[in-house]
C-alpha positions as CSV (number, residue, x, y, z in Angstrom):
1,X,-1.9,-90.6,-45.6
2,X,-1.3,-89.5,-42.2
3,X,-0.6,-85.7,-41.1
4,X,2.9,-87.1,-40.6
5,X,3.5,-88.6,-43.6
6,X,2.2,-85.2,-45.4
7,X,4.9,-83.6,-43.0
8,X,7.9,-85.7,-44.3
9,X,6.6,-85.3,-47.3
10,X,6.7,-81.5,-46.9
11,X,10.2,-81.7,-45.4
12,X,11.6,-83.3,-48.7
13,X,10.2,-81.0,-51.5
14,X,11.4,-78.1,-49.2
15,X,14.8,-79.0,-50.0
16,X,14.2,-79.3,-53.8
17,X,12.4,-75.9,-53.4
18,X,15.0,-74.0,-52.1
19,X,17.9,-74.9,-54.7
20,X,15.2,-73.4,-57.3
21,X,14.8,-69.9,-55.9
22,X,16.6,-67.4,-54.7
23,X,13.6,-64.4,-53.9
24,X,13.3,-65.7,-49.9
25,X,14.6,-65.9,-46.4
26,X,11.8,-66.2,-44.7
27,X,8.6,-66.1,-46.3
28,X,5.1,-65.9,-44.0
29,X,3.1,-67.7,-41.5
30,X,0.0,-68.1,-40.3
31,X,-1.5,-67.9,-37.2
32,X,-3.7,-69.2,-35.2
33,X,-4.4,-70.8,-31.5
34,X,-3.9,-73.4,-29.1
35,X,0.5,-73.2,-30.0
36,X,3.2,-74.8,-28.6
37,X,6.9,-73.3,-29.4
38,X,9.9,-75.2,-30.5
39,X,13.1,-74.1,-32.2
40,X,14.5,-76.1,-35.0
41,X,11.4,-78.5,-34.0
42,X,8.4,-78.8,-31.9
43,X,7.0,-79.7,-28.8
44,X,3.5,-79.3,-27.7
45,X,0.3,-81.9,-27.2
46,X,-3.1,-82.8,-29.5
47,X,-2.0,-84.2,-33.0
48,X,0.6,-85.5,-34.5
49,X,4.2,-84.0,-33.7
50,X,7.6,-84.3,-35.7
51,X,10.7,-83.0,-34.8
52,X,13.9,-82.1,-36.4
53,X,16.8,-79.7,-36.2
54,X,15.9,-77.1,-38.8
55,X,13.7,-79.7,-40.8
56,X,10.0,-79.8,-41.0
57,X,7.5,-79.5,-38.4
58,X,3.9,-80.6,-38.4
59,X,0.8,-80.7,-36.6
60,X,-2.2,-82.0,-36.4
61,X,-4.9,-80.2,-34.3
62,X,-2.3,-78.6,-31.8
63,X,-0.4,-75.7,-33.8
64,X,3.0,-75.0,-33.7
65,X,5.8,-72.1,-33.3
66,X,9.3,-72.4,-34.7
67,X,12.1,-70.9,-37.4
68,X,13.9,-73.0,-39.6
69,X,12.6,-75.3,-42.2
70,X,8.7,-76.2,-43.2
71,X,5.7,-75.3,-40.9
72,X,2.3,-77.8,-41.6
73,X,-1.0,-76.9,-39.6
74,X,-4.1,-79.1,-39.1
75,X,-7.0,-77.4,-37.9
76,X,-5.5,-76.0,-34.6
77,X,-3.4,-73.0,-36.3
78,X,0.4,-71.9,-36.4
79,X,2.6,-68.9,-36.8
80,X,6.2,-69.4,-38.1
81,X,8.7,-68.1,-39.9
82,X,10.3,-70.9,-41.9
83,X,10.4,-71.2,-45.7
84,X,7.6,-73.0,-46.3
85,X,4.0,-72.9,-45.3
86,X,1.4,-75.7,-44.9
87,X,-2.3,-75.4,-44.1
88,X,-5.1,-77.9,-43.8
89,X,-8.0,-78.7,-42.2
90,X,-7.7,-82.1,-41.6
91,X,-9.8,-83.4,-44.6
92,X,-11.4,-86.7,-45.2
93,X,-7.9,-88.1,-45.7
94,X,-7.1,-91.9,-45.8
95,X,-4.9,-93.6,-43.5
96,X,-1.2,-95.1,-45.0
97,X,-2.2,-94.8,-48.6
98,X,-5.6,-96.2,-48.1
99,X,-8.7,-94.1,-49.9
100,X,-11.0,-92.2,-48.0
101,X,-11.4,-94.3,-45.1
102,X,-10.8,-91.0,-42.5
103,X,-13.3,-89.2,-40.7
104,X,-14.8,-85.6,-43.2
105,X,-14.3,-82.8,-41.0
106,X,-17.1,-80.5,-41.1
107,X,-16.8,-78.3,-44.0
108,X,-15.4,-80.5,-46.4
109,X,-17.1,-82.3,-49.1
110,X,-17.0,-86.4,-49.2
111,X,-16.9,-87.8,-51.9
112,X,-20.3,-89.3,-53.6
113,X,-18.6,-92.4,-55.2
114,X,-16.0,-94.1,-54.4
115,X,-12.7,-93.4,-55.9
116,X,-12.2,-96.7,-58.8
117,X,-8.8,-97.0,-60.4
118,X,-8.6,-100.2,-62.9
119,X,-6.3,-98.7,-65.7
120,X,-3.4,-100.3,-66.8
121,X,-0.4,-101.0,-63.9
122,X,1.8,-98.4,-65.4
123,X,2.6,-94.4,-65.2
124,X,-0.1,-92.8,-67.0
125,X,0.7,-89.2,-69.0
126,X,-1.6,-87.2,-70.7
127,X,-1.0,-83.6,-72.3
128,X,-3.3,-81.5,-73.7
129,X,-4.0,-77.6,-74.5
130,X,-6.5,-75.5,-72.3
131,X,-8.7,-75.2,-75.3
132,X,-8.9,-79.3,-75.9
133,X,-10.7,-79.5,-72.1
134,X,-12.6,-76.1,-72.5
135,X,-13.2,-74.8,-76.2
136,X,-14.4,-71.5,-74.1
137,X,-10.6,-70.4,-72.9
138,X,-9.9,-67.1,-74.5
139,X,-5.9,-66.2,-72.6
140,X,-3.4,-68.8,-72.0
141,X,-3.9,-71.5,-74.1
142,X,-0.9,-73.7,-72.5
143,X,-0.6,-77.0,-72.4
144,X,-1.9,-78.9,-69.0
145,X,-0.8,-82.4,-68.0
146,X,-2.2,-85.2,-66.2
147,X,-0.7,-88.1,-64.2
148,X,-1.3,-91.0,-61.8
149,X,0.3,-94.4,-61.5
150,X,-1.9,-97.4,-60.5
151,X,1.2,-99.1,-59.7
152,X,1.3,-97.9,-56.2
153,X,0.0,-99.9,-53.6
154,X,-3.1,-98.3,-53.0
155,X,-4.7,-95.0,-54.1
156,X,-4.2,-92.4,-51.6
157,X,-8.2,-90.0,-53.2
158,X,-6.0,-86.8,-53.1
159,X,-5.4,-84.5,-56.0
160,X,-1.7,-82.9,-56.4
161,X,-1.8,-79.2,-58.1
162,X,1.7,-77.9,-58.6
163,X,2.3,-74.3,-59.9
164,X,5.3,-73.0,-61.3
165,X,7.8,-70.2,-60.9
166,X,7.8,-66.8,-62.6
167,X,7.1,-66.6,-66.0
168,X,4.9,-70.2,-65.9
169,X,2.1,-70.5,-68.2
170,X,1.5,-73.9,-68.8
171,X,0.7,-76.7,-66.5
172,X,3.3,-78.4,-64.7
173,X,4.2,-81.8,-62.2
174,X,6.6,-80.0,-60.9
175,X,9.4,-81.5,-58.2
176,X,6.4,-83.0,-56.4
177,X,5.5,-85.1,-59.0
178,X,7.6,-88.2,-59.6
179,X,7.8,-88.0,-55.6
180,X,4.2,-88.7,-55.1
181,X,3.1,-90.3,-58.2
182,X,4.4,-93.8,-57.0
183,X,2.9,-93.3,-53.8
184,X,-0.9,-93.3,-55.1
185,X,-1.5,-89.7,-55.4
186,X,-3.3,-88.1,-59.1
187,X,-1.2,-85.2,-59.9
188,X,-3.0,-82.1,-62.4
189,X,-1.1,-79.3,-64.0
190,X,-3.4,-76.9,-65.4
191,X,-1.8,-73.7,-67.1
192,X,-2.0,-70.7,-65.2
193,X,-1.1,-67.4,-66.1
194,X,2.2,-66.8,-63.5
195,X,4.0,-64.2,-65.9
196,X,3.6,-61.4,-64.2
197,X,6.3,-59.3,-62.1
198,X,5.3,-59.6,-58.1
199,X,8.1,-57.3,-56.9
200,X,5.9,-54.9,-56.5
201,X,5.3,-52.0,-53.6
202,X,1.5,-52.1,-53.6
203,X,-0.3,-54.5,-50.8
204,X,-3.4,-55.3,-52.3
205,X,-2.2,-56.1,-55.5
206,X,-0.6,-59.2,-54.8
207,X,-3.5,-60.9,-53.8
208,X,-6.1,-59.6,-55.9
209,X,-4.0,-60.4,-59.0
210,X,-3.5,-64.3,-57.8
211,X,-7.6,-64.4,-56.7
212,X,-7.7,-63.1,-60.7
213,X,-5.4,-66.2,-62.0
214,X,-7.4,-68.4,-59.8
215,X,-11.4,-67.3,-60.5
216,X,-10.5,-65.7,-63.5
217,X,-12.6,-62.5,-62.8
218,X,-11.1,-58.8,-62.9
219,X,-10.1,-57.9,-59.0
220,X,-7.4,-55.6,-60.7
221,X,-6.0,-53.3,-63.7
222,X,-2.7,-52.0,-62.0
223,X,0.5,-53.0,-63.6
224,X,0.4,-56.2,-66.3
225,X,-3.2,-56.9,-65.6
226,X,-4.0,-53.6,-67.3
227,X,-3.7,-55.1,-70.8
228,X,-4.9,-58.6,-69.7
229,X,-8.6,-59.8,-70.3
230,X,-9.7,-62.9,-68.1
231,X,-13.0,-64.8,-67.9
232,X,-14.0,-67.4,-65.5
233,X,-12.1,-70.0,-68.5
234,X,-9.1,-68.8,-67.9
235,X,-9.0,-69.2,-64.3
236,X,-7.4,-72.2,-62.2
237,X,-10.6,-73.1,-60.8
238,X,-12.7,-73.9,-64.0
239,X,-9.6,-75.1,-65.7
240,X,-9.3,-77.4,-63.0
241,X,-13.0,-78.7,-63.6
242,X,-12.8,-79.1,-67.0
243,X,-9.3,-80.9,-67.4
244,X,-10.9,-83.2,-64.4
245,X,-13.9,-83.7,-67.0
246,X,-12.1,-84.2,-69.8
247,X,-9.7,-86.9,-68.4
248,X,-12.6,-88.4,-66.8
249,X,-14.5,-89.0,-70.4
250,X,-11.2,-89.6,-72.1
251,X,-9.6,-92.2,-69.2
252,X,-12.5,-93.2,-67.3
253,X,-10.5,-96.2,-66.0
254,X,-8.2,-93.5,-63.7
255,X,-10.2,-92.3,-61.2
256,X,-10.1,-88.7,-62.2
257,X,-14.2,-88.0,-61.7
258,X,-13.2,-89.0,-58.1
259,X,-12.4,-84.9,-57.5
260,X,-15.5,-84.1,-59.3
261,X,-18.7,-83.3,-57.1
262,X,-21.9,-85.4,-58.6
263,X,-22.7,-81.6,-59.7
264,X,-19.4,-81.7,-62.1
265,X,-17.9,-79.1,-59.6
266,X,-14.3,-79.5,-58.5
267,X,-14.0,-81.2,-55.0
268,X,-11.7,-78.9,-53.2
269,X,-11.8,-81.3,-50.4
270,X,-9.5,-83.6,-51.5
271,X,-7.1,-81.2,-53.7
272,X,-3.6,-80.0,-52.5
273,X,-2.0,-76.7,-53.8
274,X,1.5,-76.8,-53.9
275,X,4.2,-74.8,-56.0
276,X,7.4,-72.7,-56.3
277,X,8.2,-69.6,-55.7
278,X,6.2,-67.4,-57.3
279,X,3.6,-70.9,-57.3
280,X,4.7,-71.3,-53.6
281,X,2.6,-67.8,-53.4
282,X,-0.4,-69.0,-55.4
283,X,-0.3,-72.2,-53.6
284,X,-1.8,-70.6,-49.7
285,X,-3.8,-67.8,-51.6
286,X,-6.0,-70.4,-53.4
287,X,-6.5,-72.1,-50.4
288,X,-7.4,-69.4,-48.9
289,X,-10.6,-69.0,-51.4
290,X,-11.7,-72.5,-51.3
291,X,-11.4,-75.6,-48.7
292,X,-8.8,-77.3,-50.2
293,X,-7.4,-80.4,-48.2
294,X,-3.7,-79.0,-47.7
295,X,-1.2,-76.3,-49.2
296,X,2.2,-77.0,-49.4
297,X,4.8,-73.6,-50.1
298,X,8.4,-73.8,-51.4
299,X,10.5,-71.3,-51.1
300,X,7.9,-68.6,-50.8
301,X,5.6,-67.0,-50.5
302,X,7.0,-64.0,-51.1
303,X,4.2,-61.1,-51.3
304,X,6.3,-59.4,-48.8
305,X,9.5,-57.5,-47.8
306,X,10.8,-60.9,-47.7
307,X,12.6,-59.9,-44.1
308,X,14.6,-56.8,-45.1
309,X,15.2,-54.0,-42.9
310,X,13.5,-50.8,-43.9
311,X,15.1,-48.9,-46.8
312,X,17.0,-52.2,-47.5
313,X,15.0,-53.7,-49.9
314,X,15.5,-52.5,-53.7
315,X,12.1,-52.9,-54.7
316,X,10.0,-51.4,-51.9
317,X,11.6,-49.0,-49.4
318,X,8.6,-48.8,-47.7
319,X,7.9,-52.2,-46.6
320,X,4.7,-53.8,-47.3
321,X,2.7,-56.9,-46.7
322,X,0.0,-58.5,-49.1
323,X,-3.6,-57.9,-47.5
324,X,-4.6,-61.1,-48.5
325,X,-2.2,-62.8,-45.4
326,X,-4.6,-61.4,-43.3
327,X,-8.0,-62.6,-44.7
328,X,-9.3,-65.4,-43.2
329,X,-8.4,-68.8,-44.9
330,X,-11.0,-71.3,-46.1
331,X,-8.7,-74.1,-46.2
């Protein structure tokens, strides 16, 4: 798929994601060189370029500047303050629903087999508790669900992650779902621990508590996490790797050991956060711990003032901004 298809793509979940939640008028960019500046859409040179009046705008390795709609970055950077924010790296991503056939930037992983999908021509489903893919989860034992549909014309070889909105705890296709299932892409929602309160005036807490759903270390006590005991089990990243292992033994026919490194690690490369609201915040900050391929953010994030004038904002007088915006991302 190319970096314009993952645009238009982008373009039509941001207007499912913005009926769902109310928390956002602006949400956060983020930045980087070699930009061009459009308003509404984009103009600029190196990579692909979409326009639109208050739509979606993506790049490829030339960055971008604009308000109004969806921002998508390759590898070349952009700042804007839109509702949505994409990142990527470019990836070894096919070409038109083909799988794998690009060129592996450096930094991602390729994939040591190739990706073989011979189940049955038909939506495939599959629920199943935490516990059922890893007996070792201790918090959270949600259900997690699994799809793909070999129907589609070819297999695109990328993984679809969609996270919730407040109060989430068990895995999830979201809105993105039945839009890219037909189009060849696996969709995975584990259950992650998103019931937690994030209106909160304290800068590093937002980050460290979504780096604790994702790794499922301690990076914080404060608030909710006081009471809450995680191990690496209960994380999104080993959940991830053991739902990919346990579809892969259960429904070896449907590709799923395609996102598994020959190591039985997960293969970030080829996995794209996305999610809602208060997922649309865990969606950029995971890919900011590993190289995912993309992140796609609806209606959020919102670790922020969320654009209101000092004093103005009910929550937070003060006006902060998570630290983690300002780490640099691996993705």
């Amino acid at each position: 798929m190319t970096k314009r298809g993952l645009g238009l793509l982008t373009g039509a979940w941001m207007a499912m994601g913005l009926l769902g939640c109310s928390t956002d008028t602006g949400g956060a960019g983020s930045s980087g060189t070699g930009g061009a500046t459009g308003s509404g859409g984009a103009t600029g040179s190196g990579g692909t370029i979409t326009t639109g009046s208050g739509g979606a705008m993506t790049t490829g390795s030339g960055g971008a500047t604009g308000s109004g709609g969806a921002v998508a970055t390759g590898s070349g950077g952009a700042t804007g303050s839109g509702g949505a924010v994409t990142t990527g790296s470019g990836g070894a991503g096919p070409d038109a629903g083909g799988a794998d056939t690009g060129t592996v930037e450096p930094g991602d992983t390729p994939p040591w087999k190739p990706l073989s999908v011979t189940a049955a021509k038909m939506r495939l489903t599959h629920t199943f508790m935490a516990s059922q893919a890893d007996p070792a989860v201790s918090f959270n034992n949600a259900s997690e669900v699994a799809s793909v549909d070999p129907r589609s014309q070819k297999m695109v070889g990328k993984l679809v992650m969609p996270f919730g909105g407040l109060g989430s705890t068990a895995g999830t296709l979201g809105n993105e779902g039945p839009f890219v299932l037909p189009r060849g892409f696996h969709v995975l929602g584990v259950a992650a621990w998103e019931n937690y309160n994030i209106l909160r005036c304290d800068a590093d807490f937002f980050g460290d508590a979504r780096k604790q759903v994702f790794d499922g270390m301690t990076h914080t006590t404060k608030f909710e996490f006081a009471s809450i005991h995680m191990v690496p089990s209960d994380g999104v990243a080993k959940r991830t790797e053991m739902a990919l292992k346990y579809l892969d033994k259960n429904f070896p026919t449907e590709g799923w050991g395609y996102f598994l490194n020959q190591d039985g690690t997960v293969r970030w490369s080829d996995v794209i956060f996305t999610g809602l609201s208060h997922g649309a915040s865990n969606a950029p900050r995971f890919a900011m711990l590993v190289r995912a391929w993309r992140s796609v953010a609806f209606a959020g994030p919102r670790d922020n003032d969320a654009g209101s004038p000092p004093g103005m904002d009910a929550y937070c007088p003060t006006m902060v901004s998570a630290t983690w915006f300002t780490e640099k991302p691996l993705t």
